[in-house]
N, C-alpha and C positions, 0 to 999 in steps of 0.2 A: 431600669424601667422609666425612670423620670426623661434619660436621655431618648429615650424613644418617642415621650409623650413629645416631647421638643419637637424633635423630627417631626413627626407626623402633624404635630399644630404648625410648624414652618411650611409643610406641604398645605396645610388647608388654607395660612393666609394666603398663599400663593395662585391658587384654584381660580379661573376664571370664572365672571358671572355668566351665569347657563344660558346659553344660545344655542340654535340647532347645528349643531355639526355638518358637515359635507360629512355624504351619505359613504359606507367602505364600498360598498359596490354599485352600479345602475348598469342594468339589462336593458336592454332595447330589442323591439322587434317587430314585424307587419303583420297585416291578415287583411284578406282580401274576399268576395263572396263564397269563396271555395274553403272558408274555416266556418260557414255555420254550421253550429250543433256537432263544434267540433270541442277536444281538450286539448290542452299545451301545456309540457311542463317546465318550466324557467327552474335551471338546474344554477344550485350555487352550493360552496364548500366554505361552511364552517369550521373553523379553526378551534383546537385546544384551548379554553379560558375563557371563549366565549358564553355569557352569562344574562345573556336578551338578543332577539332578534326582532329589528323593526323592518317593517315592508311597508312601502309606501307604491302606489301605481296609477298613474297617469296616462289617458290616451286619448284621440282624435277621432270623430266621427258621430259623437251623440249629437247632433242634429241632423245626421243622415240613422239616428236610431239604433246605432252600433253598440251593440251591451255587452263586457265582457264579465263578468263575476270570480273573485277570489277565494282561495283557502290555501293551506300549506303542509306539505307535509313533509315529517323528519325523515331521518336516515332507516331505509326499508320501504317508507311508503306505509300502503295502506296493508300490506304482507308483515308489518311489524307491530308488535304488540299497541309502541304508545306511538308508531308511527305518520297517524291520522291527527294533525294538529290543529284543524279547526277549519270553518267554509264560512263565508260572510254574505254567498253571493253580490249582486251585487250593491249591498245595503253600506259599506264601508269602503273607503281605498285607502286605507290606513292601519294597519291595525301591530301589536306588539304581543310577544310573548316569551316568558320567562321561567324560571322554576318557581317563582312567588305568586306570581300574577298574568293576567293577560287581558287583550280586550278581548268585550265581548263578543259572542261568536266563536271563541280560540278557546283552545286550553291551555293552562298553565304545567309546567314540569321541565324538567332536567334539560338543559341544551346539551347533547351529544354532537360533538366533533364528528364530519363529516359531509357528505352531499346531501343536502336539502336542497324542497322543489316549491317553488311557488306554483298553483296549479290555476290556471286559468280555464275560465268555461266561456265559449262562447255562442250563446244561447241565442243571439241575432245580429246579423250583420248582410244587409242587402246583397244582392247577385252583384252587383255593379259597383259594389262599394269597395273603398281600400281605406283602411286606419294604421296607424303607428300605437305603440307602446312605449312606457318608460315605467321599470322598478326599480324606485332606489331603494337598497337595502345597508341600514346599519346593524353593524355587530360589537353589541357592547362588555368590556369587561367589569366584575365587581367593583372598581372601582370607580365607576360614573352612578349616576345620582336618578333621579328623573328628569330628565333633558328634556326641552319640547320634543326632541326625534323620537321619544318610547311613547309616542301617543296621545301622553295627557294634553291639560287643551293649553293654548298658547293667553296670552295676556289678555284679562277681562276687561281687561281698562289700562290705556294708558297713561292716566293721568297720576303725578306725583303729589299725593296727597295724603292724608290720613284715612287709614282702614280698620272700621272696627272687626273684631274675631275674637272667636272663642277654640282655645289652643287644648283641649283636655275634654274628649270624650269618651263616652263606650255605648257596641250597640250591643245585637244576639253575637257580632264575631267575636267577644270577649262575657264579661259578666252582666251587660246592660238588661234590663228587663223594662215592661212596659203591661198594661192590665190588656188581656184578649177581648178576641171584636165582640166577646158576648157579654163582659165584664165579670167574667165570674174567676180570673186568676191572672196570677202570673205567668209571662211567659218572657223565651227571648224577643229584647226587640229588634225587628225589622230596621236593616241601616236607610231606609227610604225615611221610617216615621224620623229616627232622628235627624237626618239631614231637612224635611222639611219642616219640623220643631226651631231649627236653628234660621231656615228662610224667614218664619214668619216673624222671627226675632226682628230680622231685617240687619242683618249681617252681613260683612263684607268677607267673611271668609271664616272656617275652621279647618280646625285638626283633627281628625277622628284618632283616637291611639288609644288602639285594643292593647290587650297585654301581650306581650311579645311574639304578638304576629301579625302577618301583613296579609292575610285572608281576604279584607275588604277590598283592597286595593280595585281589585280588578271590579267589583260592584261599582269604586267613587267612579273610576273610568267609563262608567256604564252611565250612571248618574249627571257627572258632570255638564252634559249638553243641556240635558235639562232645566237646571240649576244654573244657568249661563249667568244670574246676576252675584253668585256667590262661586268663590272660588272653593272648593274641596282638598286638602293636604293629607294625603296622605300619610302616617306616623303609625308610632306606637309604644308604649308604652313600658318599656323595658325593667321586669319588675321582679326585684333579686329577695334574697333573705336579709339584703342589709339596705336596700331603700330602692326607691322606684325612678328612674327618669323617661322624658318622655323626649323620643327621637323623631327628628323630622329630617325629611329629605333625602333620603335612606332607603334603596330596594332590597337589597337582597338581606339575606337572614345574619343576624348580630347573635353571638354563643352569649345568652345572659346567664349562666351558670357559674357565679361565681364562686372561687373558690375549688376547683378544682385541677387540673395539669391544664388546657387546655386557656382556662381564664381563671387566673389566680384572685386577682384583686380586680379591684377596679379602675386603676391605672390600664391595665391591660385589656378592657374594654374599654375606656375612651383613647385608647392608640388605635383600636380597630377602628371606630367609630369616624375619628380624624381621618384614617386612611381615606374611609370614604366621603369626608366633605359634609360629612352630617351635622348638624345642630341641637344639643343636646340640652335639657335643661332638668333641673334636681326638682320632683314633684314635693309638695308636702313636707320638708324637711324634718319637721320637728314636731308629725304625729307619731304617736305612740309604735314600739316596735314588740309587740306582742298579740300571745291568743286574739285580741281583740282587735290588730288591725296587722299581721303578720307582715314585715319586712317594709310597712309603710314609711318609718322616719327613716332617715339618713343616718347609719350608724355604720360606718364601715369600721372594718377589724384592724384595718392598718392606714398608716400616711398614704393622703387622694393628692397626687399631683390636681389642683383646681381647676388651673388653667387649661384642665379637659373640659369643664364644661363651658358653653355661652351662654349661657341663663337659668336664672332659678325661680323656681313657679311661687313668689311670696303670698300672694293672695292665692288660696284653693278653696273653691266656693264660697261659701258664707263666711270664712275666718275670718276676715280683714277683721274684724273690732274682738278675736278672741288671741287669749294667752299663746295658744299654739300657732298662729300663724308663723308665717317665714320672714315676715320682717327681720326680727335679731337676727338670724342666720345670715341672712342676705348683709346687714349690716356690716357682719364682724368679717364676710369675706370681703367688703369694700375696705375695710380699718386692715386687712392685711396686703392691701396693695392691688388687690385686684378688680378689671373693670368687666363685671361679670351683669348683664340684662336683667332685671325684673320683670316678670312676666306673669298671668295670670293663666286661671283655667278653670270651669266650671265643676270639673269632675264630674261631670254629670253622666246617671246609672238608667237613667228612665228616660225613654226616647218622647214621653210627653211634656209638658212645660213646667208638673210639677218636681221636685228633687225627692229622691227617697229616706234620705236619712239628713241627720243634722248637720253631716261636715259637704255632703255632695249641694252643689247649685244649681240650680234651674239652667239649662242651655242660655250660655249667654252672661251669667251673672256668677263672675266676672266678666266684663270687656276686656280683653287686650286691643288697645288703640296701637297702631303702629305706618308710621311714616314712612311711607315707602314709594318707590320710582314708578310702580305701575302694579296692576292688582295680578301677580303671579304668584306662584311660590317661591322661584328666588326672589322674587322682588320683596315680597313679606320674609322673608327668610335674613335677607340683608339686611331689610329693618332691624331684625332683633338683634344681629350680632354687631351692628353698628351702636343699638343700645335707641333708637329712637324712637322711643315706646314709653306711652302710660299705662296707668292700669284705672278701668273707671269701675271701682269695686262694688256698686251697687248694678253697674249692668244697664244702665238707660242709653240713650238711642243718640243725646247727643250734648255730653259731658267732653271738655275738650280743656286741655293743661298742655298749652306752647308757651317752653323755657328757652329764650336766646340771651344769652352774654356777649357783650362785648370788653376790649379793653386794648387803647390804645388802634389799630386797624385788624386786630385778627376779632374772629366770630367763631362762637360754639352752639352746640345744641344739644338736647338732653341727649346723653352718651355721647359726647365728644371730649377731645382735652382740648385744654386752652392756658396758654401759659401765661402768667400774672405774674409782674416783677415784684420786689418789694417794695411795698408804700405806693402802686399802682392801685387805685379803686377797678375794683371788677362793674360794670355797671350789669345788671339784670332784668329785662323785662319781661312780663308775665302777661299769656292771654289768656284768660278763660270765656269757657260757656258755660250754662247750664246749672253754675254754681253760684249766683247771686245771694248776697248774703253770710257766704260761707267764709271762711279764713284761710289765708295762706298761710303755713308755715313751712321755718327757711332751717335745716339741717345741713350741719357741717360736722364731716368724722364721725357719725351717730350724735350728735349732742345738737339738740333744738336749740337755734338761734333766735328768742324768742322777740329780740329789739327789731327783726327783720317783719314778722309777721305783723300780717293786714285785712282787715275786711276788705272782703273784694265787692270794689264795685258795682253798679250796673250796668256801665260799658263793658266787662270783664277786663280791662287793662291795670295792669300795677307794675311798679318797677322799686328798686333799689340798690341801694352800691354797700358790695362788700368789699371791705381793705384788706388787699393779697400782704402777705407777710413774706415771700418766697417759697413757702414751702408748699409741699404735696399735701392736697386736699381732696376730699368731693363733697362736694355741696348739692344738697337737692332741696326741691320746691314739691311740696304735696299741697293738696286742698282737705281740709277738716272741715264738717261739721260747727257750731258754735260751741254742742256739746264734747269736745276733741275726737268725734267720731270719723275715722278713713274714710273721704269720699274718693279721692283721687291720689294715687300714687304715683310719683315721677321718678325719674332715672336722673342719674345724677350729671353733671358736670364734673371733669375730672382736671382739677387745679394743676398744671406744673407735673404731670406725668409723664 
């Protein structure tokens, strides 16, 4: 099992960054005054293993008023049970659909191998007129991710910079509740209230991850345009008898059923999970695993190959300044060699602003800050597994912890390596915001570096030099409180790895 996990982590560094593919097929074809108020069906064959179909369609004449509108249908047509797959008129030229999910307008369900029809309607197109068409359509297997080509929206911003988010929630598609419009109960909440709880935050992106299912998907897909200054991630929250993680970037369905023939352990879910390119992170590590929070800590029954996961959720809501947070866990898998993302999540149950119980957090609180190429999902996605992420654990709007090292001509940055000879000073410098007055403290191997720490100034700038020894280290920078209380947690720099 370990050698598979190999594999499969060798296939996922390997994975290129998500860009739209050239499409497996594009249709072409004319119509002229003699197609009004006419239908056409653009016949295409789907293949065995295919596991989403995107259609995209293109055509000439809308300023001679030429309208053509789409829908689709599976193998049988409208003569077959689930054969009728959805009609967008002409409100989309875009749309995707799959067993999990689909856009709106479409239904989701079973891709059956065979002849499918894109069905065009053309409901105006002048006597004297002539237009062209173009559909491209892709056909994707379980093993592709959410690519721009399955519909979601493309990059909100291109700019490479830091993105605040909050990576941990739930709405009514899992166990979220929220008080009804009359106020007189509980009900599920609506994934609109939570996603616009998380706008007003002023958020540069979340995760939604229901518990192991991807129900919503097709809702963020619906959402999305709206929301155009927050990006929406898709996820969820894969939540076993022996601990919970939360997956992102992942469509089709993951067997979380551990312990039986099919997924033994949990090796054998994060081989799946690698297969498909996914980013996984350990929620809550070290809440309790009983009556009182069922299968919440991390306690697996047998050896976890680790190097499955790329991050571990150490702040989860409010913990940062309690006994159980994830901190020690995260630490002790840095002290065995590994360079595994610390990440945040608010947990949050209640799609309004306040949290429900004492370990969930308000949307938002925690921040996950993450440095990323441009405001997508791979682009936030890269952040994390690259490690270039804080966590601003009180949740404000604009708390900011930039760790660069140098030493000699090479550069790092929080979750990079960087090699330091012996008797080379590592030089360090520190920017913040938002934390005047606060302290920095400087952590090597788990063990606080106490000669290193500083009140941080009012420029937010500090620097200092650590003496490399040769060997393998990680060294991190957080910001504390005066009273040693977690305001900001940093990711490490990884010494000589």
């Amino acid at each position: 099992m370990r050698a598979l996990i190999a594999i499969a982590l060798a296939c996922l560094a390997a994975a290129p960054v998500s860009a739209e593919r050239a499409p497996d097929l594009v249709l072409t074809g004319a119509l002229s005054g003699r197609d009004q108020h006419t239908y056409r069906e653009l016949p295409f064959d789907v293949p065995k293993g295919t596991s989403r179909i995107t259609v995209d369609v293109d055509y000439t004449g809308r300023a001679e008023k030429t309208t053509i509108d789409l829908g689709l249908l599976g193998p049988g047509g409208f003569e077959a049970q689930d054969g009728f797959r959805g009609w967008s008129g002409g409100g989309k030229h875009r749309f995707t659909v799959s067993a999990t999910d689909a856009t709106a307008s479409y239904l989701p369900g079973a891709i059956e191998p065979g002849r499918w029809r894109i069905l065009l309607s053309i409901p105006n197109i002048r006597p004297a007129s002539n237009a062209t068409f173009t559909a491209k359509v892709w056909l994707s297997k379980d093993d592709e991710g959410f690519g721009p080509e399955h519909g979601l929206t493309a990059a909100l911003s291109s700019q490479d910079r830091w993105y605040r988010g909050d990576l941990h929630m739930h709405s009514a598609h899992s166990d979220g509740n929220c008080t009804s419009a009359s106020g007189t109960r509980k009900v599920g909440c609506p994934l609109f209230l939570t996603v616009a709880s998380a706008a007003r935050r002023g958020l540069d992106f979340i995760a939604v991850s229901e518990h192991n299912t991807m129900s919503h998907v097709s809702e963020l897909r619906e959402l999305q345009p709206y929301f155009d200054t927050m990006l929406l991630i898709p996820a969820r929250e894969v939540t076993t008898f022996e601990g919970h993680a939360n997956l992102f970037g992942v469509s089709r369905t993951v067997d979380f059923r551990l312990g039986g023939k099919a997924v033994p352990d949990w090796n054998a879910l994060l081989a799946d999970v690698a297969r498909a390119h996914g980013v996984i992170s350990i929620n809550h590590p070290r809440r309790p695993n009983d009556e009182t929070c069922m299968g919440c800590g991390f306690t697996p029954r047998g050896p976890v190959d680790m190097r499955g996961f790329q991050a571990i959720e150490v702040v989860n809501g409010r913990d940062a300044q309690r006994a159980d947070s994830g901190l020690p866990f995260w630490e002790a898998q840095l002290n065995d060699g590994l360079r595994i993302t610390a990440i945040g999540g608010s947990d949050s149950h209640d799609g309004s602003d306040d949290p429900r119980d004492a370990y969930a957090g308000a949307i938002g609180t925690p921040t996950t800050v993450v440095h990323a190429r441009e405001q997508s999902m791979e682009g936030i996605l890269d952040g994390i597994r690259a490690g270039h992420v804080f966590v601003d654990a009180e949740g404000t709007r604009d708390r900011l912890l930039d760790v660069v090292a140098t030493t000699g001509g090479a550069r790092a940055s929080m979750g990079d390596a960087i090699a330091v000879p012996a008797g080379a000073p590592l030089h360090v410098d520190v920017k913040t915001a938002g934390v005047t007055g606060a302290v920095l403290t400087v952590t090597v191997d788990g063990k606080r570096m106490d000669q290193f720490g500083k009140a941080i100034p009012v420029d937010g700038a500090a620097s200092f030099d650590w003496p490399g020894d040769g060997g393998r280290h990680w060294l991190r920078v957080d910001v504390r409180a005066p009273d040693g209380g977690l305001l900001v947690l940093g990711n490490p720099l990884y010494v000589n790895h």
